[in-house]
N, CA, C and O atoms as a GROMACS GRO file, in nm:
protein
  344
    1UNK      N    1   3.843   5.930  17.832
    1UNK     CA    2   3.716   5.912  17.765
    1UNK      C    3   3.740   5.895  17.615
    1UNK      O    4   3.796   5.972  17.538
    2UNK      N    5   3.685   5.780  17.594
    2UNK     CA    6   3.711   5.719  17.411
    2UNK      C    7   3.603   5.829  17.334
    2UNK      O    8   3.496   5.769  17.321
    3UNK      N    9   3.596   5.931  17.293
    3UNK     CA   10   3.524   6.035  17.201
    3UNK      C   11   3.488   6.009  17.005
    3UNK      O   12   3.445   6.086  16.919
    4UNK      N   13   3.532   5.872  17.003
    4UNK     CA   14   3.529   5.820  16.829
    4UNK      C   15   3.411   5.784  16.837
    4UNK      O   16   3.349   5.772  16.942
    5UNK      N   17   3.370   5.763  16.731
    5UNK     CA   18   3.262   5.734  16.647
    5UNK      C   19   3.328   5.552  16.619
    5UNK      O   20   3.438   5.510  16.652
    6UNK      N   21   3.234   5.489  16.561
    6UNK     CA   22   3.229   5.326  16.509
    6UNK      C   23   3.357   5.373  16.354
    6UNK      O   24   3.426   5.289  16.295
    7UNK      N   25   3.356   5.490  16.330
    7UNK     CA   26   3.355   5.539  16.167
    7UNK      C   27   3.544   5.530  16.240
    7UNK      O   28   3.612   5.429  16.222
    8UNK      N   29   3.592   5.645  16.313
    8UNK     CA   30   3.733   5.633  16.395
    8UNK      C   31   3.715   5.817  16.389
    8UNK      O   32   3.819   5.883  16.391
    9UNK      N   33   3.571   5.894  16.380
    9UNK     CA   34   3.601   6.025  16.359
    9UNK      C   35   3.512   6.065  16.486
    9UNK      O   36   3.439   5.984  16.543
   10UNK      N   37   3.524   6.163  16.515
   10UNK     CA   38   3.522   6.230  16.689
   10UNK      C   39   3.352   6.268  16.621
   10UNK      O   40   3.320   6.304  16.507
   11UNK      N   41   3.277   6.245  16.728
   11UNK     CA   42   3.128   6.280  16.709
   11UNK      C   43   3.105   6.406  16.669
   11UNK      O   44   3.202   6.476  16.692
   12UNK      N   45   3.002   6.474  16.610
   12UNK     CA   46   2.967   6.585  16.536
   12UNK      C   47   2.880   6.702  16.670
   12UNK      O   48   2.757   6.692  16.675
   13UNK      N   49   2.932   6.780  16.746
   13UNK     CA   50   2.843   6.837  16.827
   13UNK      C   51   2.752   7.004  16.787
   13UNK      O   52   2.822   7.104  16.774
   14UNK      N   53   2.634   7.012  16.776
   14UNK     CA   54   2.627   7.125  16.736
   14UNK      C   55   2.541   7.205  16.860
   14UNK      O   56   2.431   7.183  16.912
   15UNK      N   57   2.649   7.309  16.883
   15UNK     CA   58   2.617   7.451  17.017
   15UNK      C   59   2.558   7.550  16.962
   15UNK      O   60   2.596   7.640  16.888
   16UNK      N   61   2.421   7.513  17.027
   16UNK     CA   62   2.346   7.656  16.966
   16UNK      C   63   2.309   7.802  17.059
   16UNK      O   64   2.228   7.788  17.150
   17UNK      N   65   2.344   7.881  17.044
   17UNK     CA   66   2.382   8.037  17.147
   17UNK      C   67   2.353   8.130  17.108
   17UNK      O   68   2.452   8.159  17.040
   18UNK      N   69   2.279   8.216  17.096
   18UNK     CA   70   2.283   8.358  17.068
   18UNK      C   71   2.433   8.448  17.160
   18UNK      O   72   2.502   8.526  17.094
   19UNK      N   73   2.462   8.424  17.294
   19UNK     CA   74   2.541   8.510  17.336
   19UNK      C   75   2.668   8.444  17.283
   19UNK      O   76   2.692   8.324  17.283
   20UNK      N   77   2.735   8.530  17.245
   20UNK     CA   78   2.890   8.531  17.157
   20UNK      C   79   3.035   8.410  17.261
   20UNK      O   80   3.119   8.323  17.241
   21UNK      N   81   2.992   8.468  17.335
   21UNK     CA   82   3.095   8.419  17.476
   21UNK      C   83   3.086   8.296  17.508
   21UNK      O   84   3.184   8.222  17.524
   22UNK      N   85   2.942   8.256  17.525
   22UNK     CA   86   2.904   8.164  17.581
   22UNK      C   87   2.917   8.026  17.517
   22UNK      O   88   2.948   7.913  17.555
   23UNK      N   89   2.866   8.102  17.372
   23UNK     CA   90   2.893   7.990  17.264
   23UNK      C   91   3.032   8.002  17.243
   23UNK      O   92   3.080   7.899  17.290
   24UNK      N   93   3.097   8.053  17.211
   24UNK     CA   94   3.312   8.017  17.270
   24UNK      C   95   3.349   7.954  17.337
   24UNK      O   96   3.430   7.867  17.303
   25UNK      N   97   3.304   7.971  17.477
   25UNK     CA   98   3.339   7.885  17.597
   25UNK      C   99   3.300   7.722  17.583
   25UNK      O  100   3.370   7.621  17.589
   26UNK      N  101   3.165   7.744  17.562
   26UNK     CA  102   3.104   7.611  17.552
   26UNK      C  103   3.206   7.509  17.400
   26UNK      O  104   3.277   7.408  17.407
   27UNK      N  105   3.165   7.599  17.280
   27UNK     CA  106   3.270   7.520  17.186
   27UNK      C  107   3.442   7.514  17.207
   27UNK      O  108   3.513   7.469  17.117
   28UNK      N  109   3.477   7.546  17.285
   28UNK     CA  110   3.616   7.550  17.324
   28UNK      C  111   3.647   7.455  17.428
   28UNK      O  112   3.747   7.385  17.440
   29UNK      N  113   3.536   7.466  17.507
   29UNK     CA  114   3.542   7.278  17.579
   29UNK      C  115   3.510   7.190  17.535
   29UNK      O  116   3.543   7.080  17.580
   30UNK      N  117   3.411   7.207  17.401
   30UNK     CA  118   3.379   7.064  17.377
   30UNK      C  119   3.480   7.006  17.281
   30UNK      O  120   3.480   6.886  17.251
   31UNK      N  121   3.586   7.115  17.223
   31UNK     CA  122   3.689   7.044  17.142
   31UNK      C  123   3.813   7.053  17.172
   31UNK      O  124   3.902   7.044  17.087
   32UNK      N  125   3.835   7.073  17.312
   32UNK     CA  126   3.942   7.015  17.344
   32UNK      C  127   3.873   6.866  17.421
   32UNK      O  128   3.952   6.774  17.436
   33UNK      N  129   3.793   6.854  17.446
   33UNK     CA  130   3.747   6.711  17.510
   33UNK      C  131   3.775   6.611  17.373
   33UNK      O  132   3.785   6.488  17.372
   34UNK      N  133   3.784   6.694  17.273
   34UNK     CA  134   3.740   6.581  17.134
   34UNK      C  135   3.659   6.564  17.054
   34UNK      O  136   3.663   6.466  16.979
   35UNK      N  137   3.576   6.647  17.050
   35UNK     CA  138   3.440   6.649  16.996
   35UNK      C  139   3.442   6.737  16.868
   35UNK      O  140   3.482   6.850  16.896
   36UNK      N  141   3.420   6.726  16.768
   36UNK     CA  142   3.399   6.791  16.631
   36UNK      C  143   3.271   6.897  16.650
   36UNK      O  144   3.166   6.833  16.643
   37UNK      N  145   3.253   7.013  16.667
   37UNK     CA  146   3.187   7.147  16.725
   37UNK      C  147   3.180   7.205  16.598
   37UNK      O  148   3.273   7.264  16.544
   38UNK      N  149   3.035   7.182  16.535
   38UNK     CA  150   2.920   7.316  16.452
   38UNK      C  151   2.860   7.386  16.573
   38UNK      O  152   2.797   7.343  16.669
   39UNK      N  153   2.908   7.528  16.531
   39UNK     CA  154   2.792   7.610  16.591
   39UNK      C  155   2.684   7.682  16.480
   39UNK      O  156   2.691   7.686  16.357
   40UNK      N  157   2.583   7.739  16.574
   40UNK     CA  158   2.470   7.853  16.508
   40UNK      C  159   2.400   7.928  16.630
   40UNK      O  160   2.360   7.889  16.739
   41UNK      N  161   2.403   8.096  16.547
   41UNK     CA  162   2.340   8.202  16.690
   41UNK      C  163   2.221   8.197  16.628
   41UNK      O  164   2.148   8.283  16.678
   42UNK      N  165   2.162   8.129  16.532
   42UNK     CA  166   2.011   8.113  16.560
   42UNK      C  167   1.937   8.084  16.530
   42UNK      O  168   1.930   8.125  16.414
   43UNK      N  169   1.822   8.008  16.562
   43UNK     CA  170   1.768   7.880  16.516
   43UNK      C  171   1.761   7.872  16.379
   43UNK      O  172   1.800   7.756  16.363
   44UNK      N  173   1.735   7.920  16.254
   44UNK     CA  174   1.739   7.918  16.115
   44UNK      C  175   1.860   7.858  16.149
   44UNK      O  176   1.850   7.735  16.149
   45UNK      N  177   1.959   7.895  16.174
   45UNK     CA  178   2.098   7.882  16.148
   45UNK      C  179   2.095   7.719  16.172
   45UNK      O  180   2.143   7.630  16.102
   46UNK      N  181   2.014   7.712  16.308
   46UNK     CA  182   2.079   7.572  16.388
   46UNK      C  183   1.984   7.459  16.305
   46UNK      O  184   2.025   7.344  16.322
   47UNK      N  185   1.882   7.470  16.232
   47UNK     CA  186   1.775   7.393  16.144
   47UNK      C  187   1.907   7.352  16.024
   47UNK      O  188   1.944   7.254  15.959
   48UNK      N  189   1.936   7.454  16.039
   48UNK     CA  190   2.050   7.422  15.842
   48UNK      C  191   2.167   7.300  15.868
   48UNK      O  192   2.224   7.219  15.794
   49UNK      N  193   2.172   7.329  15.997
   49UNK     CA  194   2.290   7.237  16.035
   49UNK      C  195   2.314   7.096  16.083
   49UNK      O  196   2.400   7.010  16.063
   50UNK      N  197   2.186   7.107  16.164
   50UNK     CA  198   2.113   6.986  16.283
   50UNK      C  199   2.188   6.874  16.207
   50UNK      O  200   2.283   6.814  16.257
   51UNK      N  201   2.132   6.845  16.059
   51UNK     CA  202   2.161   6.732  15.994
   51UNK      C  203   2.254   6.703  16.048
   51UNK      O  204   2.241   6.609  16.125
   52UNK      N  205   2.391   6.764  16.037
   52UNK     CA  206   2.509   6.698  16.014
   52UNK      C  207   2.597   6.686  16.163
   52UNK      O  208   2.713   6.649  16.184
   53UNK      N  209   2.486   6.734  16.257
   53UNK     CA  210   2.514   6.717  16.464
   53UNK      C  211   2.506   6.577  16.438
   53UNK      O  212   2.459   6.530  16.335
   54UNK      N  213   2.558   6.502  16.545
   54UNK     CA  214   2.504   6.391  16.618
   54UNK      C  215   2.421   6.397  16.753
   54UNK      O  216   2.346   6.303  16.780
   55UNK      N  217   2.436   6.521  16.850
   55UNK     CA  218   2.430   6.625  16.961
   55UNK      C  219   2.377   6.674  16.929
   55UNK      O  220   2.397   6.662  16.808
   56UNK      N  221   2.263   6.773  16.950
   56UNK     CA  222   2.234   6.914  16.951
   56UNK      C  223   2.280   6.980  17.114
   56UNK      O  224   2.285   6.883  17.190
   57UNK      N  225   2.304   7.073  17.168
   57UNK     CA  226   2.354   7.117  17.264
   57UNK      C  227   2.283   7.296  17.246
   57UNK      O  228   2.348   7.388  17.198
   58UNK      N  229   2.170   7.306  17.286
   58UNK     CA  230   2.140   7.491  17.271
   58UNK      C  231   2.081   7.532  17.425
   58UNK      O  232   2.082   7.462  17.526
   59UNK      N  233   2.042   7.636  17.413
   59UNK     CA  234   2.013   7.715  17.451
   59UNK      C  235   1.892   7.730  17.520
   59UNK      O  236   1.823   7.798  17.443
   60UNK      N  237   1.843   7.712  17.593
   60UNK     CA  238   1.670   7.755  17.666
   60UNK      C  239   1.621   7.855  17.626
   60UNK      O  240   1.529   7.853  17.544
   61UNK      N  241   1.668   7.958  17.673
   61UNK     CA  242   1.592   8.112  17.659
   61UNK      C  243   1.649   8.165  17.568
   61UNK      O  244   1.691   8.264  17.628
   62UNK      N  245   1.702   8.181  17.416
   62UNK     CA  246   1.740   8.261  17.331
   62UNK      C  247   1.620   8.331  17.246
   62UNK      O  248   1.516   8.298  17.190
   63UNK      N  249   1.712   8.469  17.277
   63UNK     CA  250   1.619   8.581  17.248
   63UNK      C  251   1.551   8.617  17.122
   63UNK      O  252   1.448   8.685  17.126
   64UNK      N  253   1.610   8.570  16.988
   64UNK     CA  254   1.618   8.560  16.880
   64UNK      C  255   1.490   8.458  16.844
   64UNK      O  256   1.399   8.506  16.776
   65UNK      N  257   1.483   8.351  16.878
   65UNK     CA  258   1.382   8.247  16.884
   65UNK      C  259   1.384   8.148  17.030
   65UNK      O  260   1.481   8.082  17.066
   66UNK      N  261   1.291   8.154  17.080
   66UNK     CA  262   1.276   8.048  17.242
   66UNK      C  263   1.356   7.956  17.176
   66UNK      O  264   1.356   7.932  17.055
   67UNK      N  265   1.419   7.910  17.255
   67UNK     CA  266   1.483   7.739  17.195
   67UNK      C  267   1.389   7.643  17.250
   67UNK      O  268   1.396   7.538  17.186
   68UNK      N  269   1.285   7.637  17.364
   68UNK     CA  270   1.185   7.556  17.352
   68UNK      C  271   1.121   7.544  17.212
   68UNK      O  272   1.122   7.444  17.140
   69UNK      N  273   1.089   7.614  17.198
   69UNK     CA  274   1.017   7.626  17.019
   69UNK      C  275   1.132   7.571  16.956
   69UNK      O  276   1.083   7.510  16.861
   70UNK      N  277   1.247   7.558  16.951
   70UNK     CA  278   1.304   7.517  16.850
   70UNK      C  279   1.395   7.406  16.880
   70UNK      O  280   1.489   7.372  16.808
   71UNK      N  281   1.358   7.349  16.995
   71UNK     CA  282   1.374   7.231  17.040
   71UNK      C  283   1.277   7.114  16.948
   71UNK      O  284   1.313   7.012  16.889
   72UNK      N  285   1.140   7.176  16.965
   72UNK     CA  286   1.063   7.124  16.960
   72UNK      C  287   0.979   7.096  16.818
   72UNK      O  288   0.892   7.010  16.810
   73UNK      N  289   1.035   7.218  16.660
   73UNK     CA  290   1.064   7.200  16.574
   73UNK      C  291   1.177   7.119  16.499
   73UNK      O  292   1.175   7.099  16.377
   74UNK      N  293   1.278   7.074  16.587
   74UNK     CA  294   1.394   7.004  16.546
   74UNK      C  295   1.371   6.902  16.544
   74UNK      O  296   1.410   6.829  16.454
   75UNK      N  297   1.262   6.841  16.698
   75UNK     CA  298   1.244   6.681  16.719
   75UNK      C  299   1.116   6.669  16.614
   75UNK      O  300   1.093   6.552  16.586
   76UNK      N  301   1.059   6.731  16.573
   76UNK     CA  302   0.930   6.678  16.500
   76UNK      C  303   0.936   6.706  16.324
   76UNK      O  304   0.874   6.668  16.225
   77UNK      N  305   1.077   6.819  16.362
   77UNK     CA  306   1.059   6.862  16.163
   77UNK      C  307   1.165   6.799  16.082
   77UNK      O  308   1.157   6.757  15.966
   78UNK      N  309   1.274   6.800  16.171
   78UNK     CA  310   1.427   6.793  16.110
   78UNK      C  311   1.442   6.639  16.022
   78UNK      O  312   1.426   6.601  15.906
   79UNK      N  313   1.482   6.579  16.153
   79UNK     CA  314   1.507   6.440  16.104
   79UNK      C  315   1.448   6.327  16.229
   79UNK      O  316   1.523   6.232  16.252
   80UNK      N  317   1.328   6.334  16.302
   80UNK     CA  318   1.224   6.270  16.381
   80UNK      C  319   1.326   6.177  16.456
   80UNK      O  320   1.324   6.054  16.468
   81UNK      N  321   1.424   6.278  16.506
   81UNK     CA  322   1.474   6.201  16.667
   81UNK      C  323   1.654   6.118  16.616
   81UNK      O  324   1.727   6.045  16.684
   82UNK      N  325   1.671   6.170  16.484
   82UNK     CA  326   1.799   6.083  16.492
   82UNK      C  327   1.910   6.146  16.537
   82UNK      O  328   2.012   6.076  16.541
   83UNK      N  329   1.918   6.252  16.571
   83UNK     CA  330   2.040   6.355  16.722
   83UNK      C  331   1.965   6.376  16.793
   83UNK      O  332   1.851   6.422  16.782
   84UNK      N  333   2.065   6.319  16.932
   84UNK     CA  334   1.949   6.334  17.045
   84UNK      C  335   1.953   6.497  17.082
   84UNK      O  336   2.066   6.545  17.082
   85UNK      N  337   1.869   6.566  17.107
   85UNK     CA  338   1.884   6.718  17.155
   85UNK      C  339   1.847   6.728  17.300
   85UNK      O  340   1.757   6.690  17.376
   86UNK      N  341   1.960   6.799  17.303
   86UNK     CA  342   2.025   6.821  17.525
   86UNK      C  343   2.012   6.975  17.535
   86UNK      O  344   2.038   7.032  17.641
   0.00000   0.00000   0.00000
């Protein structure tokens, strides 16, 4: 799997997790696949960062803030849809 960018630099993924582990596991596969991995445990965190994802990659149920809610502040506040969020 070709993982570059048009630029020749590995896409920007950002894993958003409150549980410690989970977000390890998850960023520990996505960069040995190739992938350039920002994380944040929580949504403030993951708003500061979004910019510079190409990915967003979080969480459903985090306890800290729903990630529905902050799914849904990202697509309408951040930057209106330019990382797709999964």
């Amino acid at each position: 799997m070709d993982t570059l960018h048009e630029t020749g630099s590995a896409p920007r993924i950002l894993v958003v997790d409150d549980d410690a582990a989970a977000l390890y596991a998850t960023s520990r596969a996505l960069r040995s696949a190739g992938f350039a991995v920002l994380t944040a445990t929580t949504g403030t965190e993951a708003l500061r960062r979004a910019p510079g994802a190409d990915l967003v990659v979080l969480e459903i149920a985090a306890r800290c803030d729903h990630g529905l809610q902050r799914r849904r502040r990202h697509r309408l506040d951040v930057y209106a849809g330019a990382a797709p969020v999964r």
